[in-house]
N, C-alpha and C positions, 0 to 999 in steps of 0.2 A: 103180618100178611101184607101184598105190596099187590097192588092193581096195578096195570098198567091204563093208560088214562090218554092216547095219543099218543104226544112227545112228553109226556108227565108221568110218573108213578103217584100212588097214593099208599104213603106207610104209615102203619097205627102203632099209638105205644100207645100203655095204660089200658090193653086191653082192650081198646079201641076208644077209649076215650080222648086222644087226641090222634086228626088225620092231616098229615103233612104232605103236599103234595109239594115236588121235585122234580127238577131237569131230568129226564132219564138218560141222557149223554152231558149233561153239564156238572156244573162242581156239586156234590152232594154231601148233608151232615156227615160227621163219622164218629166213631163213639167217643173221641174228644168233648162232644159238644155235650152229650148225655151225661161224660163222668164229669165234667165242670160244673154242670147245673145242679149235682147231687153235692158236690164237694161246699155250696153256698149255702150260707148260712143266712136265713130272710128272714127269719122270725121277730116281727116285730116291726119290720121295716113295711112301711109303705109306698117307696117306690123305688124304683130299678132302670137300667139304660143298659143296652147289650152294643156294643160297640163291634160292626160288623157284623151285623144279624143273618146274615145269607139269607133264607128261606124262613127266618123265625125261628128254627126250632128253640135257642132257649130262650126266648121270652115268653115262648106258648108254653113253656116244660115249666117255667117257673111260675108264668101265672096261674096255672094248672093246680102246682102241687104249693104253693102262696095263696089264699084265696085274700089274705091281708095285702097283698101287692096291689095298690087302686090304682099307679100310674107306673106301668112299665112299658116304655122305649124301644122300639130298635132301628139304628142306624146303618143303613147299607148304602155303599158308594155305587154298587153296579145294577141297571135299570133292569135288569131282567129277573136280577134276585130281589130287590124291594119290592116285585109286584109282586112275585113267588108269597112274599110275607105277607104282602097286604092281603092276596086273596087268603090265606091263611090265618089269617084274624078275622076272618069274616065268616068264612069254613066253619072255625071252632067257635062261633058264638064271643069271642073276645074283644072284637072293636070296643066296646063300654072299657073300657080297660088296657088294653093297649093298643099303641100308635108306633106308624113305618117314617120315619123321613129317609128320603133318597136323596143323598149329601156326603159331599167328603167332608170327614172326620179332622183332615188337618187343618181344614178350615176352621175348627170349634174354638173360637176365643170367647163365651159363655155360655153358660148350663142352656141346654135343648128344651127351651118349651116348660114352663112351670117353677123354677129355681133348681137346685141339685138334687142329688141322688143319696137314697141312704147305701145302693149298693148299686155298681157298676160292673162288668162281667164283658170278658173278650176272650174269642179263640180265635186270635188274627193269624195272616199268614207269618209262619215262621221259620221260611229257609231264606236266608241271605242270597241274595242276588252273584251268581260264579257257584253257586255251591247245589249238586243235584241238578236232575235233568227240569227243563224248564217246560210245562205243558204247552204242547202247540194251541190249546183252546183256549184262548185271551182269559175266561170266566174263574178256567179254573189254574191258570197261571197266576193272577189277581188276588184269589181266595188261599193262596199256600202259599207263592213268594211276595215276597218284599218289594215287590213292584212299584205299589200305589201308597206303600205305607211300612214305615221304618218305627223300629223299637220304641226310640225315644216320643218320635208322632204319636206313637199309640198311650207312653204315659201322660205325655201331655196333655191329652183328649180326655184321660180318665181323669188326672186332676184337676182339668175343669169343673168338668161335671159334678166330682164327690162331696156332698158334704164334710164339713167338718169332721164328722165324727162316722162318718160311713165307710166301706172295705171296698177294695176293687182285686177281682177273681179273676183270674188268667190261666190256661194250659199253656205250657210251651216247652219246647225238645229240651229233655234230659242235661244234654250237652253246653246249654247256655244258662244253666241257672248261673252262675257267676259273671257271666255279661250283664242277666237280666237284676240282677244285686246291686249291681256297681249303677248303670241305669238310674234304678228307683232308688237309690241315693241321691244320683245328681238331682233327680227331680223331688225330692223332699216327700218321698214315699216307704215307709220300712215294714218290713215282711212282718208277718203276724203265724199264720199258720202255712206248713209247708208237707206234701204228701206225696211222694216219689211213685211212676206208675210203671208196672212193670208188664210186658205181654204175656209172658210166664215164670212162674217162681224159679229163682238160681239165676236167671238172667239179671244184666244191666237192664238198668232203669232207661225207659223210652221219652216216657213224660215227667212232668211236675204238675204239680197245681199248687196256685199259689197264692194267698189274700195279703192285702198291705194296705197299708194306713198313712194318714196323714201323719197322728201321731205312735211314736217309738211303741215297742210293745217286746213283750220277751217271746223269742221265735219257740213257737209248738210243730215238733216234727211229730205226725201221727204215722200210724206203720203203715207201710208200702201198701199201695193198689197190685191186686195182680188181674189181669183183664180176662186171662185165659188158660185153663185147664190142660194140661201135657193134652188129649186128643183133642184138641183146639176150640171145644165146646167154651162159653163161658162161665167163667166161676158163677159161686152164686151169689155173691154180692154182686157181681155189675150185672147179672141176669134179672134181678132185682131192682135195678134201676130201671130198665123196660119196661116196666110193672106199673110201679107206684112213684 
């Protein structure tokens, strides 16, 4: 369900157990954010850091469906989406629990607030600068390209942050998992699990999702995501994700 709220929308997931409010002409979640939040494995972990948080949605999704997550994070460089989050920790009852800094990320030369992270999580922008049309609206040129924030910036930030022994969770386009490999080698980070997403079954792969570690681990490819049903309805695993 989506109210409109002014220059704001208000969307519910979980049945309305969490309400995101959003730019209604600026950059807005997309189901990226929702299948990366599901694809993370938290159990166990106590705290978390969303590197580029935009509006919150997954810090609110994972502290949501985490009730073990006591400190979860989120970092937003653009002042118009850190406050989108802040109000939105505030909205959902979550302030006790999670925190907004409004801060460039390539600034991070140590862990944000508390010591590291058992788990760290980004759906940064991911078109290369010359590549694809660039949005006339700064916010959401900022939020998709590589504007403010380049591949290597983004593992550096996360291997700040991570614990020793904690994973850091990424979506990013199909077509660079081999840049993004080569990457998180130089920065002494190695793939752990790897799940190819697809818009519809028979098609190429759009996305990835990806966890990696400080240390080496044997890669688990689990079977493909499919996001969307031949009449363009959602399957019902990611309809599911909406959910719960």
């Amino acid at each position: 369900m989506t109210l409109v709220l002014s220059e704001l929308t208000a969307d519910t997931l979980f049945d309305g157990g969490l309400t995101l409010l959003q730019e209604r002409k600026g950059y807005r979640f997309s189901v990226d954010s929702v299948l990366l939040a599901h694809f993370v494995e938290a159990d166990g972990a106590t705290s978390l850091l969303d590197l580029g948080c935009g509006c919150g949605i997954m810090p609110l999704v994972l502290a949501h469906r985490h009730p073990g997550l006591k400190r979860v994070v989120g970092v937003e460089l653009q002042e118009a989406l850190a406050h989108l989050a802040e109000r939105n920790r505030v909205e959902n009852d979550l302030s006790h629990r999670v925190t907004i800094h409004h801060t460039d990320m390539r600034h991070c030369t140590t862990p944000y607030g508390g010591g590291s992270f058992d788990v760290v999580v980004s759906n940064p922008p991911y078109t290369p600068l010359g590549h694809g049309r660039l949005n006339p609206r700064d916010q959401k040129a900022i939020a998709r390209h590589e504007v403010s924030l380049s591949l290597l910036e983004l593992l550096d930030a996360a291997r700040t942050n991570l614990s020793p022994a904690g994973a850091f969770y990424m979506v990013y386009p199909a077509e660079r998992l081999g840049e993004v490999i080569k990457a998180s080698g130089q920065k002494e980070l190695h793939p752990e699990r790897l799940r190819m997403v697809h818009s519809h079954a028979g098609e190429p792969p759009k996305r990835f999702l990806l966890s990696l570690r400080k240390t080496p681990a044997a890669l688990d490819t689990l079977p493909p995501l499919v996001v969307h049903e031949t009449n363009g309805s959602l399957t019902d695993e990611v309809d599911k994700m909406f959910k719960k």
